[in-house]
N, CA, C and O atoms as CSV, one atom per row, in Angstrom:
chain,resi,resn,atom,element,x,y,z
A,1,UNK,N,N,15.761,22.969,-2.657
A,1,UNK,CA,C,15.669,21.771,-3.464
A,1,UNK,C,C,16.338,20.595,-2.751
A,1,UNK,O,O,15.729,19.539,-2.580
A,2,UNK,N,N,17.621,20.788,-2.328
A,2,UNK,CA,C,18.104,19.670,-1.311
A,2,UNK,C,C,17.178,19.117,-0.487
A,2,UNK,O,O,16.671,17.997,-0.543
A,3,UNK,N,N,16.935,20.344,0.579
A,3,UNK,CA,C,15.663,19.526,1.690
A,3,UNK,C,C,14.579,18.936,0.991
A,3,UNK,O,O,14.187,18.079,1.783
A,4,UNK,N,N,14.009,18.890,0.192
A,4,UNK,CA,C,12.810,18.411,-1.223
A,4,UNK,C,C,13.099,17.476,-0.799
A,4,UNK,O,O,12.440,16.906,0.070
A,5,UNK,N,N,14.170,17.044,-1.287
A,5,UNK,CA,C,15.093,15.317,-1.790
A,5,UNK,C,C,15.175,14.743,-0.604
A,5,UNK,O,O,15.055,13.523,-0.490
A,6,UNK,N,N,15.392,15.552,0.439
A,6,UNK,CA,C,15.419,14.932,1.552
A,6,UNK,C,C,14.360,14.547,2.662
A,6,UNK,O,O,14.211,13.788,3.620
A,7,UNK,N,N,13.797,15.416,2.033
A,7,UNK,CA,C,11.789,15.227,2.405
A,7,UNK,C,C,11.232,14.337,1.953
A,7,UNK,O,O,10.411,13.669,2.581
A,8,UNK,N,N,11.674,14.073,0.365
A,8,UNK,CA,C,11.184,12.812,-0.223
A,8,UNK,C,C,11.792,11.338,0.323
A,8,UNK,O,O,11.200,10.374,0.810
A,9,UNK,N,N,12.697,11.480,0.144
A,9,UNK,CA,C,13.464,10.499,0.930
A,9,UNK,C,C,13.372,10.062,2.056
A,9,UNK,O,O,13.734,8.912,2.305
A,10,UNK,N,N,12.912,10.806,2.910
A,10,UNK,CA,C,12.402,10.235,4.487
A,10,UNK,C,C,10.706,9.778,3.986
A,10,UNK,O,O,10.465,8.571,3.946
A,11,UNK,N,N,9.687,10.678,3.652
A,11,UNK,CA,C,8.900,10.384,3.155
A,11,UNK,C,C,8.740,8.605,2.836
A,11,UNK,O,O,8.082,7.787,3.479
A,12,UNK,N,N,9.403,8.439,1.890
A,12,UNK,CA,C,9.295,6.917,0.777
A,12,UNK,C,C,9.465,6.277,1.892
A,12,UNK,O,O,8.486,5.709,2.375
A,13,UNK,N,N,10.758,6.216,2.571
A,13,UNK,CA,C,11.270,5.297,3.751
A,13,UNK,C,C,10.096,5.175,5.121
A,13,UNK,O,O,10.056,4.115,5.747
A,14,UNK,N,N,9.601,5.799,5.328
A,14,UNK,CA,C,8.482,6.149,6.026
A,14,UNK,C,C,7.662,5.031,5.541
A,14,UNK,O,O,7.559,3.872,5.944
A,15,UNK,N,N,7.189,5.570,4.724
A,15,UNK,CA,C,6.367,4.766,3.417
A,15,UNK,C,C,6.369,3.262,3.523
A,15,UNK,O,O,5.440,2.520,3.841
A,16,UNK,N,N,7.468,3.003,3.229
A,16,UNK,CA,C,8.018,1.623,3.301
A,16,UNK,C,C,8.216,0.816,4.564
A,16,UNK,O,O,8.121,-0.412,4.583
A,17,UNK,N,N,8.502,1.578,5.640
A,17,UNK,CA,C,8.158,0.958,7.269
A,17,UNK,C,C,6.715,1.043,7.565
A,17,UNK,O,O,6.208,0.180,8.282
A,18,UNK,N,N,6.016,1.994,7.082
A,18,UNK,CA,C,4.461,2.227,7.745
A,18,UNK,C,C,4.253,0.344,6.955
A,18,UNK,O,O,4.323,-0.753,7.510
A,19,UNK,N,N,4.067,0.610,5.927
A,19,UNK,CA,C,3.499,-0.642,5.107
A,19,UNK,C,C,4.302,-1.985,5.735
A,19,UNK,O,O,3.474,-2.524,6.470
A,20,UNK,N,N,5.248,-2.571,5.758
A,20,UNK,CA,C,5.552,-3.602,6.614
A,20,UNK,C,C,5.392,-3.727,7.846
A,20,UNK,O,O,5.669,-4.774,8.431
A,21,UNK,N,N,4.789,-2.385,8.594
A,21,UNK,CA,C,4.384,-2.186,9.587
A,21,UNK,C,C,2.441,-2.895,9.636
A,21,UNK,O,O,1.682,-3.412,10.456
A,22,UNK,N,N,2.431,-2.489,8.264
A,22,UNK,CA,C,0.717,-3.450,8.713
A,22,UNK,C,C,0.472,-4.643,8.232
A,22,UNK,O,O,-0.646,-5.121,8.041
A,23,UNK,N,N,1.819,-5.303,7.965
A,23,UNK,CA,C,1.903,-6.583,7.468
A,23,UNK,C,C,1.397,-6.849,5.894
A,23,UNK,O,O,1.448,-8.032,5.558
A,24,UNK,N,N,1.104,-6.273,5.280
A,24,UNK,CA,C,1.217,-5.942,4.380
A,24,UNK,C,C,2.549,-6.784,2.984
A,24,UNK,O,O,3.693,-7.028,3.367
A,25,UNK,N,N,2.259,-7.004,1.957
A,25,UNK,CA,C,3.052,-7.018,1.166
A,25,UNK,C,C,3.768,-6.201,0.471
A,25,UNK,O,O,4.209,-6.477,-0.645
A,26,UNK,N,N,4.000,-4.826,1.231
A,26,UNK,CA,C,4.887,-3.775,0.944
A,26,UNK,C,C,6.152,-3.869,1.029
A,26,UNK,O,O,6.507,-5.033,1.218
A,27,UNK,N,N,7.219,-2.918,0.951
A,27,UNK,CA,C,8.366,-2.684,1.113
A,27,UNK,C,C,8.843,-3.247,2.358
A,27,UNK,O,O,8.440,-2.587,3.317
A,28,UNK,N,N,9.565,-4.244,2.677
A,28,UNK,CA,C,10.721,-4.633,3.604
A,28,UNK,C,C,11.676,-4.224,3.927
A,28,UNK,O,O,11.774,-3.468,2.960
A,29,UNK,N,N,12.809,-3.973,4.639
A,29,UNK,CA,C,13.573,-3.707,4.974
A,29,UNK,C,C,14.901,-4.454,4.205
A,29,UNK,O,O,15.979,-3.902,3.984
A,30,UNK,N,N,14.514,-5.947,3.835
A,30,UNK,CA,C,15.616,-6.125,3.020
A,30,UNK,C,C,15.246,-5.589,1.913
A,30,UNK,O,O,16.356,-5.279,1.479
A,31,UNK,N,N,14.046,-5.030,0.631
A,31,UNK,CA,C,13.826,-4.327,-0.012
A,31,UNK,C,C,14.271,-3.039,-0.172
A,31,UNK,O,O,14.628,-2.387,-1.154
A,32,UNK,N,N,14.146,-2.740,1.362
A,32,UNK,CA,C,14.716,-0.970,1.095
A,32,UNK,C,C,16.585,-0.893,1.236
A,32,UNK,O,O,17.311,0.051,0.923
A,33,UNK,N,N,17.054,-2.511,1.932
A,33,UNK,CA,C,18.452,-2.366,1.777
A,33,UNK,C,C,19.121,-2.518,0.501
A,33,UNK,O,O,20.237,-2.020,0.348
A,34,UNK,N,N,18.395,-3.326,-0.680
A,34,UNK,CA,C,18.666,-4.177,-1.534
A,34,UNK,C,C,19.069,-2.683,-2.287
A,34,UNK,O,O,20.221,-2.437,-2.645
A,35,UNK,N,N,17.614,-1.475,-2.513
A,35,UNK,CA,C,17.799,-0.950,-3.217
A,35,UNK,C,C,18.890,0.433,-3.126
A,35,UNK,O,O,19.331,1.091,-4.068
A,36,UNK,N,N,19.131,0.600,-1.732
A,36,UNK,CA,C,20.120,1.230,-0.945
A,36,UNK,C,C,21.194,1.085,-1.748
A,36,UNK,O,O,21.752,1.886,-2.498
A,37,UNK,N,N,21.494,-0.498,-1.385
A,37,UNK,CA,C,22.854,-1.059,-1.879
A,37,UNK,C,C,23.437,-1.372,-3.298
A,37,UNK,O,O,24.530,-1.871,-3.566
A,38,UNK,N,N,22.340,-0.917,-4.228
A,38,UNK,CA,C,22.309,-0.836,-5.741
A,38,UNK,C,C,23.719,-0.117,-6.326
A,38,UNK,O,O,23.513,1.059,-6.628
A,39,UNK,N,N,24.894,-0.496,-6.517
A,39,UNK,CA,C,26.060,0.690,-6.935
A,39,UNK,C,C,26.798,-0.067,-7.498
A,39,UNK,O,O,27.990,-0.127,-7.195
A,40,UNK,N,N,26.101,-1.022,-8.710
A,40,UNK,CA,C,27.012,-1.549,-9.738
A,40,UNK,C,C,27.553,-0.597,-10.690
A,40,UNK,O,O,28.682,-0.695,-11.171
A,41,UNK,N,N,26.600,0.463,-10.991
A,41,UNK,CA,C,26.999,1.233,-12.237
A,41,UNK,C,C,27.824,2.402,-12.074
A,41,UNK,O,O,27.992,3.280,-12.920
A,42,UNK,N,N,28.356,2.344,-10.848
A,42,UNK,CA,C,28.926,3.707,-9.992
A,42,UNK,C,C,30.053,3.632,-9.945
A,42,UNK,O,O,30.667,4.656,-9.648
A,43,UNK,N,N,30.782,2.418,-10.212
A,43,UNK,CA,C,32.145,1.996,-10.362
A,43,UNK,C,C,32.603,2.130,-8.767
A,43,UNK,O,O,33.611,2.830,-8.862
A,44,UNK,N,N,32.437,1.875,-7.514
A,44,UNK,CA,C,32.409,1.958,-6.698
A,44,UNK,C,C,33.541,0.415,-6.446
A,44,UNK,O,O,33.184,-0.753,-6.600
A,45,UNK,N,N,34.915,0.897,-6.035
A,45,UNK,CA,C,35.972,-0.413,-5.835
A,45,UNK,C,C,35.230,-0.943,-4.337
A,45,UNK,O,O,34.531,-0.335,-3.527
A,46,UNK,N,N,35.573,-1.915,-4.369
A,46,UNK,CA,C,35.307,-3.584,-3.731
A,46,UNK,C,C,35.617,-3.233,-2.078
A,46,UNK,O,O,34.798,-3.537,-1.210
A,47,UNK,N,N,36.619,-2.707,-1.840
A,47,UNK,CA,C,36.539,-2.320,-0.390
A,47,UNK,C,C,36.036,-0.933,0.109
A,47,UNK,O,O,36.401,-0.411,1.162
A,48,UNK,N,N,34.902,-0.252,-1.032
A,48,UNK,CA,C,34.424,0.939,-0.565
A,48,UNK,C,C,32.653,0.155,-0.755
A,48,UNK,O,O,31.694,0.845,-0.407
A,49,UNK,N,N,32.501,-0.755,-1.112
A,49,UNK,CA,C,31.220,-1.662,-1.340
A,49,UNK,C,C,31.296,-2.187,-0.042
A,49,UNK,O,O,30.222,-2.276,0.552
A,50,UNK,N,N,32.196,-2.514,0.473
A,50,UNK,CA,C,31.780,-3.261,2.153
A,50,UNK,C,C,31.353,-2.393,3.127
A,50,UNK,O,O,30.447,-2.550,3.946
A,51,UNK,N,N,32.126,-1.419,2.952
A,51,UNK,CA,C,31.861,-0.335,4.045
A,51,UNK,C,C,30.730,0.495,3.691
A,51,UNK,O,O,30.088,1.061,4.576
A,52,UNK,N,N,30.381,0.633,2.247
A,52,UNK,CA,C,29.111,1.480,2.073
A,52,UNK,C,C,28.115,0.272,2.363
A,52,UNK,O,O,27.153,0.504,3.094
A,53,UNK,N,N,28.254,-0.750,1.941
A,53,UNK,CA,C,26.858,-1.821,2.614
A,53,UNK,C,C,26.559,-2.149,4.057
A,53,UNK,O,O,25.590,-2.693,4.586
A,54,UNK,N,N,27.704,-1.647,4.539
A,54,UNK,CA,C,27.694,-1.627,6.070
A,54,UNK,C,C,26.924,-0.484,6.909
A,54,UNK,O,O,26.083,-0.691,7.784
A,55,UNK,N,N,27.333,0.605,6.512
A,55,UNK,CA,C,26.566,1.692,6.713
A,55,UNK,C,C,25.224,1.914,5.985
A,55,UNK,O,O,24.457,2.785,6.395
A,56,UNK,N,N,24.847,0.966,4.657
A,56,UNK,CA,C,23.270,0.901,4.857
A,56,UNK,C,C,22.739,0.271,5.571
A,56,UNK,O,O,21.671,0.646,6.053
A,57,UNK,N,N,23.532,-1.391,6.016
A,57,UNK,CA,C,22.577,-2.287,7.085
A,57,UNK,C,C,22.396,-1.687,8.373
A,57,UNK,O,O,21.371,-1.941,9.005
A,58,UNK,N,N,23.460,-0.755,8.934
A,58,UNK,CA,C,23.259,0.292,9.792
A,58,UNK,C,C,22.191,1.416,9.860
A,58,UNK,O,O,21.396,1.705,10.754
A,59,UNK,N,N,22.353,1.804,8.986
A,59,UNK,CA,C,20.862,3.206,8.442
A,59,UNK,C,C,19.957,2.214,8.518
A,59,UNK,O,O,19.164,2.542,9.400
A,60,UNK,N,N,19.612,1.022,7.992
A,60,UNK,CA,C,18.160,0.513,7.765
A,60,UNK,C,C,17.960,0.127,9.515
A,60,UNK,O,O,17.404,0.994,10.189
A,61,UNK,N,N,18.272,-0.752,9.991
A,61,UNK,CA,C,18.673,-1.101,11.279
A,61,UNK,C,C,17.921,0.074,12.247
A,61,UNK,O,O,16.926,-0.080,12.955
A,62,UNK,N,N,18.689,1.233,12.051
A,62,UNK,CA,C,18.495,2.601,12.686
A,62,UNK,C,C,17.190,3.024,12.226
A,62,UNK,O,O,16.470,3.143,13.218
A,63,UNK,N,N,16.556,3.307,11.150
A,63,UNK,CA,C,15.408,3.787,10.448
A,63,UNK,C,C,14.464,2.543,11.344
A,63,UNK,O,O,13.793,3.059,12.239
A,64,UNK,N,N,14.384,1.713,11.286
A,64,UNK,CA,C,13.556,0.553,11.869
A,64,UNK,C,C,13.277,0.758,13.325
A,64,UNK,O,O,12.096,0.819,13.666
A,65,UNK,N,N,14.239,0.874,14.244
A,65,UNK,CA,C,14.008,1.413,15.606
A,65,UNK,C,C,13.432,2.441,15.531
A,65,UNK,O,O,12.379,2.501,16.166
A,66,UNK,N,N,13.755,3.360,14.936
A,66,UNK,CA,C,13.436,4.600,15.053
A,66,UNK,C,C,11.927,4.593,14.494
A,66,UNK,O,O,11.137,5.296,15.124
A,67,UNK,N,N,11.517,4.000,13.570
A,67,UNK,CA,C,9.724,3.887,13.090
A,67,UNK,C,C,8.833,3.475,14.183
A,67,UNK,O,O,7.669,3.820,14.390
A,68,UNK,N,N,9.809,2.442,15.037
A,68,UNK,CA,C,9.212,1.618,15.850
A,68,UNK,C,C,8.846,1.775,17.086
A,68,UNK,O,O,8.014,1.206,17.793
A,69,UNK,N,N,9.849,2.934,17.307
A,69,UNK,CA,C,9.998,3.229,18.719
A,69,UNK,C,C,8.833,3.965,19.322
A,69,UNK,O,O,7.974,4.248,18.487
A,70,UNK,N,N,8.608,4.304,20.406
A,70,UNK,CA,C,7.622,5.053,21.348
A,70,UNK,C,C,8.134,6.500,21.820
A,70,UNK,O,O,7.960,7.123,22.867
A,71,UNK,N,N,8.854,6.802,20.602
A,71,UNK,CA,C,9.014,8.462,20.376
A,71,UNK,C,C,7.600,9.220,20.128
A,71,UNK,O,O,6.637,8.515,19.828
A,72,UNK,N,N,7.420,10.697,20.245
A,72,UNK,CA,C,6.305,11.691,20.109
A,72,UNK,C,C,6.975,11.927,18.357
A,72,UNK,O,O,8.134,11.922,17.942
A,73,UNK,N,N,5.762,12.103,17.708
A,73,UNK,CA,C,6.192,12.460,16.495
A,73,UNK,C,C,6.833,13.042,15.979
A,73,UNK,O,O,7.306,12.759,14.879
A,74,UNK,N,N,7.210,14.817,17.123
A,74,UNK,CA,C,8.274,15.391,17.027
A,74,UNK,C,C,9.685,15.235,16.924
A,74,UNK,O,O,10.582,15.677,16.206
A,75,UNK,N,N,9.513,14.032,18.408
A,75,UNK,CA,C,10.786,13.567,18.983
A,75,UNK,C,C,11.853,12.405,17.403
A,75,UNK,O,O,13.014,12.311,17.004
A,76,UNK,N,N,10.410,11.761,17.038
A,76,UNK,CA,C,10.881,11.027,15.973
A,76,UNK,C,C,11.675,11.631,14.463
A,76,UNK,O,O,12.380,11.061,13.631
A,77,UNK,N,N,11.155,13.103,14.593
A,77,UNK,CA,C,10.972,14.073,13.143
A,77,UNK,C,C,12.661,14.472,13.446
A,77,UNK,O,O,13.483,14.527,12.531
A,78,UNK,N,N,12.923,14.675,14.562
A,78,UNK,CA,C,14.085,15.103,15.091
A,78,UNK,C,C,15.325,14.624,14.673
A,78,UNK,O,O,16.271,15.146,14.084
A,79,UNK,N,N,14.937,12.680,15.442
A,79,UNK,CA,C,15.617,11.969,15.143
A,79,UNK,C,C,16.047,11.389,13.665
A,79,UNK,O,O,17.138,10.828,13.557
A,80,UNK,N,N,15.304,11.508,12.691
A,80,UNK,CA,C,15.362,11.084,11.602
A,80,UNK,C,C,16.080,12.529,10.879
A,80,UNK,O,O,16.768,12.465,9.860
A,81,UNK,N,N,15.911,13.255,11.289
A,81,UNK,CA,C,16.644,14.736,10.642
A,81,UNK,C,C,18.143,14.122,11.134
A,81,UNK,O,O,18.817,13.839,10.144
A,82,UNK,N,N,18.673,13.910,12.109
A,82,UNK,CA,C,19.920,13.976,12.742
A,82,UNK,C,C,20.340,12.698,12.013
A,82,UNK,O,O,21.193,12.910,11.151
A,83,UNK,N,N,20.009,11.607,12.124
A,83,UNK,CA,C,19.588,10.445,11.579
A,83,UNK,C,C,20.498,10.758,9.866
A,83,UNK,O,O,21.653,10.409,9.624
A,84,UNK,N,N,19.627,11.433,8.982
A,84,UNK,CA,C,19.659,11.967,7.362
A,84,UNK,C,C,20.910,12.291,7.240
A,84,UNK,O,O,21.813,11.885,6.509
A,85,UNK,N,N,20.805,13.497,8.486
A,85,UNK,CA,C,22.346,14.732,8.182
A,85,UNK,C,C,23.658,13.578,8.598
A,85,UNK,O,O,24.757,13.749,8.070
A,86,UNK,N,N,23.524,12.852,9.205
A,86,UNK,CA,C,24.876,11.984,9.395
A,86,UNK,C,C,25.119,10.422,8.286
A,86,UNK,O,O,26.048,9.659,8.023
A,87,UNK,N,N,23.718,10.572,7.919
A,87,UNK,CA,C,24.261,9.871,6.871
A,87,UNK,C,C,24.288,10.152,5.346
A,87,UNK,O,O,24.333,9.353,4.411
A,88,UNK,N,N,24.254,11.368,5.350
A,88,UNK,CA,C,24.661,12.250,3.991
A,88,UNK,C,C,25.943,12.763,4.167
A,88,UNK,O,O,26.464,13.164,3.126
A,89,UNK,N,N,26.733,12.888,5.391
A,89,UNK,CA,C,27.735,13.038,5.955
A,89,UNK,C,C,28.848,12.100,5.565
A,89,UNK,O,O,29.931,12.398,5.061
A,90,UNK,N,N,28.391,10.931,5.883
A,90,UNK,CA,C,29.114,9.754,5.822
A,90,UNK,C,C,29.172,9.161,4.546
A,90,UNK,O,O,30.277,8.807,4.135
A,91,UNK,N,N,28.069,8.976,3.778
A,91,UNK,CA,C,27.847,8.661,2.186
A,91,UNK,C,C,28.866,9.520,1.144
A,91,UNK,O,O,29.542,9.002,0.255
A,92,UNK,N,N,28.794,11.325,1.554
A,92,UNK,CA,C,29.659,11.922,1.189
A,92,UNK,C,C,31.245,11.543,0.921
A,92,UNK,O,O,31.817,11.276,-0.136
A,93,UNK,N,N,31.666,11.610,2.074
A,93,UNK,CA,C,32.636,10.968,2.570
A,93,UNK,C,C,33.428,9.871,1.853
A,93,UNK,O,O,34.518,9.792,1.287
A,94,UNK,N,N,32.212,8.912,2.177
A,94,UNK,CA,C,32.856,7.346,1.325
A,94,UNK,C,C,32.738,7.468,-0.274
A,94,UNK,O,O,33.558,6.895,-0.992
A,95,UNK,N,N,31.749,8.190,-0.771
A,95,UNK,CA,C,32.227,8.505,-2.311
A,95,UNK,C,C,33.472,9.076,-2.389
A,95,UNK,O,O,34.324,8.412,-2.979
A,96,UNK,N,N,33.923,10.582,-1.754
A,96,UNK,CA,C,34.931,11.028,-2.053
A,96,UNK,C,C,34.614,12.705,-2.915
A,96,UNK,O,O,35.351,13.683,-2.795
A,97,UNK,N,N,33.146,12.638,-3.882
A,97,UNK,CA,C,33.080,13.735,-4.050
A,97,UNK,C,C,31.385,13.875,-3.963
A,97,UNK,O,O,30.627,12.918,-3.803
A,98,UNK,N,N,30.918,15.491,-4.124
A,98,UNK,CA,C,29.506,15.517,-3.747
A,98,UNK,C,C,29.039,15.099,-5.154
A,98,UNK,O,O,27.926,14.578,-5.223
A,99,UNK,N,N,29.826,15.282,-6.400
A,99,UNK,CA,C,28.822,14.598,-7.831
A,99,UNK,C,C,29.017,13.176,-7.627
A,99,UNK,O,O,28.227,12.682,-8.432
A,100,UNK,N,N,29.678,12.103,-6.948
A,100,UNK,CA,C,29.316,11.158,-7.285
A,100,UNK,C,C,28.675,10.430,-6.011
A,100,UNK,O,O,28.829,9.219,-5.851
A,101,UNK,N,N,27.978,11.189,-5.147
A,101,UNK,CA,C,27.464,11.269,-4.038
A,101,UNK,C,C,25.895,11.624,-4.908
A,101,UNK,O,O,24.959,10.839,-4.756
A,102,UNK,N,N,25.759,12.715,-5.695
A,102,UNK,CA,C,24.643,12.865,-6.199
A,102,UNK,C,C,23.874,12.231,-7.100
A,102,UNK,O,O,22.718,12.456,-7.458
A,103,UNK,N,N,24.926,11.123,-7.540
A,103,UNK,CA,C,24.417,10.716,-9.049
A,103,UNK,C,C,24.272,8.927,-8.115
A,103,UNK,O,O,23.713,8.085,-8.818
A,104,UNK,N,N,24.625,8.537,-7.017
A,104,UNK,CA,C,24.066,7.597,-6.264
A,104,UNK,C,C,22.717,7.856,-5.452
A,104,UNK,O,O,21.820,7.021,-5.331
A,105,UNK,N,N,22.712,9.027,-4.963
A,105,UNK,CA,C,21.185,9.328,-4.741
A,105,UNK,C,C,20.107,9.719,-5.667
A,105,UNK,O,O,18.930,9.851,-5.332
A,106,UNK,N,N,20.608,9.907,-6.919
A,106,UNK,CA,C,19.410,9.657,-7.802
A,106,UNK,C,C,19.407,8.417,-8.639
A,106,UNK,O,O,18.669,8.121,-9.579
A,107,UNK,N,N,20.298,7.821,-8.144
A,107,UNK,CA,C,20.275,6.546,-8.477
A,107,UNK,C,C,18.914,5.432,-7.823
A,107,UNK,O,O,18.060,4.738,-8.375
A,108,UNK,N,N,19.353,5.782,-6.077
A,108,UNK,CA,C,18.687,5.225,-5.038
A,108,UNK,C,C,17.648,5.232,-5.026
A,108,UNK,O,O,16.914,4.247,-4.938
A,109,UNK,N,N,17.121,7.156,-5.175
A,109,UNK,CA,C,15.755,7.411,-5.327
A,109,UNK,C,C,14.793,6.661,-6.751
A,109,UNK,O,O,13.627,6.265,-6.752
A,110,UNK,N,N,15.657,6.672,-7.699
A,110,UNK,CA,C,14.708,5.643,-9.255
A,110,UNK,C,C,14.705,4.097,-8.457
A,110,UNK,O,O,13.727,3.384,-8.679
A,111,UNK,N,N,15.683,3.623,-7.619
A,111,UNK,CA,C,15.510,2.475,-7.324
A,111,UNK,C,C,14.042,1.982,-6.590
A,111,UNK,O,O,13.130,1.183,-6.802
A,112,UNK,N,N,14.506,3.175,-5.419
A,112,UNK,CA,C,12.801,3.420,-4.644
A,112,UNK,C,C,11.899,3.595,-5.146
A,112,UNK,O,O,10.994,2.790,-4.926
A,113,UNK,N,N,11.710,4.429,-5.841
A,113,UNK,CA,C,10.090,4.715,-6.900
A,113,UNK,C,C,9.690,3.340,-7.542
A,113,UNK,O,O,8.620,2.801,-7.261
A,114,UNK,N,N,10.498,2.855,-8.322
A,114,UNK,CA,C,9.780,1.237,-8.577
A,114,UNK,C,C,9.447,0.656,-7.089
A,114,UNK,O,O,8.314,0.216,-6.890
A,115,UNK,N,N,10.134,0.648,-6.345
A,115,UNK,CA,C,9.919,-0.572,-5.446
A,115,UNK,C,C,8.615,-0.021,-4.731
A,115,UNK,O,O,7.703,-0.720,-4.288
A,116,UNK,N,N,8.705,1.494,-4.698
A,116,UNK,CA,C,7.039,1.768,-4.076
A,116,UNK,C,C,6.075,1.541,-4.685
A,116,UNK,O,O,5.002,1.158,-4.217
A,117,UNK,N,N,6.447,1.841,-6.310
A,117,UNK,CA,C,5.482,1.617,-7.128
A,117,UNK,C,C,5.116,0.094,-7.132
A,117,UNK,O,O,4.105,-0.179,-7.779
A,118,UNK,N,N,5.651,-0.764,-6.627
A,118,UNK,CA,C,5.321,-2.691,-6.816
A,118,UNK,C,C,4.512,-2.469,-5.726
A,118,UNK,O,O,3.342,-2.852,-5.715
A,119,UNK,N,N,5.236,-1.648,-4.435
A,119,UNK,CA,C,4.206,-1.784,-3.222
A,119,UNK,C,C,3.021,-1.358,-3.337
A,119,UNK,O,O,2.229,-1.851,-2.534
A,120,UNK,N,N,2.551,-0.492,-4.171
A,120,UNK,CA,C,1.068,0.458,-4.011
A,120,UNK,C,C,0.666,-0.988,-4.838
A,120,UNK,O,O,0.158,-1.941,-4.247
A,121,UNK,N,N,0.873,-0.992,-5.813
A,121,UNK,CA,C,0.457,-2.421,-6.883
A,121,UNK,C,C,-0.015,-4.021,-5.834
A,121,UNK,O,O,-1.010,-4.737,-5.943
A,122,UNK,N,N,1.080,-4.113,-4.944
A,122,UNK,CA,C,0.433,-5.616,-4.370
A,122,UNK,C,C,-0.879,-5.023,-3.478
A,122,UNK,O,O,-1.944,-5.635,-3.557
A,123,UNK,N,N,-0.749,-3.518,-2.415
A,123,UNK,CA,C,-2.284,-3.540,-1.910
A,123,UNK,C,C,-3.112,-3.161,-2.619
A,123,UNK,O,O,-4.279,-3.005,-2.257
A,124,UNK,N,N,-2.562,-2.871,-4.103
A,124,UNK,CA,C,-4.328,-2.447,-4.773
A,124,UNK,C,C,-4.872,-3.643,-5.097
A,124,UNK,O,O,-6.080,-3.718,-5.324
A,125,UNK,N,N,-3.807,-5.069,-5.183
A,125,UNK,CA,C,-4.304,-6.439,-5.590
A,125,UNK,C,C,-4.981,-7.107,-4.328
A,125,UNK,O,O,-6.040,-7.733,-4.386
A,126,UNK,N,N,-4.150,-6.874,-3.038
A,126,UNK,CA,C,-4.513,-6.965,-1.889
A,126,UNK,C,C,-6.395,-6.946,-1.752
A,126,UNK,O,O,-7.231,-7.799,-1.455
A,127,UNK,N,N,-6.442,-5.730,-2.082
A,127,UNK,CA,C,-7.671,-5.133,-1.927
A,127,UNK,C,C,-9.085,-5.535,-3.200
A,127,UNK,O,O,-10.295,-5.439,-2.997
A,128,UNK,N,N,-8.365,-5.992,-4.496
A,128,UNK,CA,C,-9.157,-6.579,-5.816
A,128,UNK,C,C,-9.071,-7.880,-5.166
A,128,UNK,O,O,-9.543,-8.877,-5.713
């Protein structure tokens, strides 16, 4: 079930670079940081908000090269695994425990599902 979440999660992000990748009115990168960085309701103190927004402009940053790059699909599948595991590592970490580590990634993930869901919505208008 973990790897699921984490399948999905590369998946969406995928998702969201392919589509700004065809210019498209899809998901952006400040879109996918915005919703990254969503942790009003998490009670998350003020100097653990800098450093966790830091390490998303980092992950997004990183996810972007890495979509972009002239890796073999493997080479890319690799990188984004190593990529995940260090920043579930680090996210861990800066919460402090794995439940409130979990209840920000299902936070993240409801954030994402709308924002994909607006994206499928502008190319089906795209396309009407």
């Amino acid at each position: 079930m973990k790897h699921l979440k984490s399948i999905f999660f590369i998946a969406t992000v995928l998702f969201a670079f392919s589509l700004s990748a065809q210019e498209s009115k899809g998901i952006t990168a400040n879109e996918l940081l915005k919703s990254l960085n969503n942790v009003d309701e998490l009670g998350v103190d003020a100097s653990k908000q800098a450093e966790f927004k830091d390490l998303n402009s980092s992950f997004v940053q990183q996810l972007k090269s890495l979509a972009t790059s002239s890796y073999s699909k493997q080479e890319k599948k690799s990188k984004f695994n190593d990529l995940f595991k260090q920043r579930n590592n680090d996210l861990e970490s800066l919460f402090g425990s794995k439940s409130a580590y979990e209840k920000y990634k299902k936070k993240a993930n409801k954030t994402l599902k709308k924002t994909k869901r607006k994206a499928k919505w502008s190319l089906v208008k795209m396309v009407l």
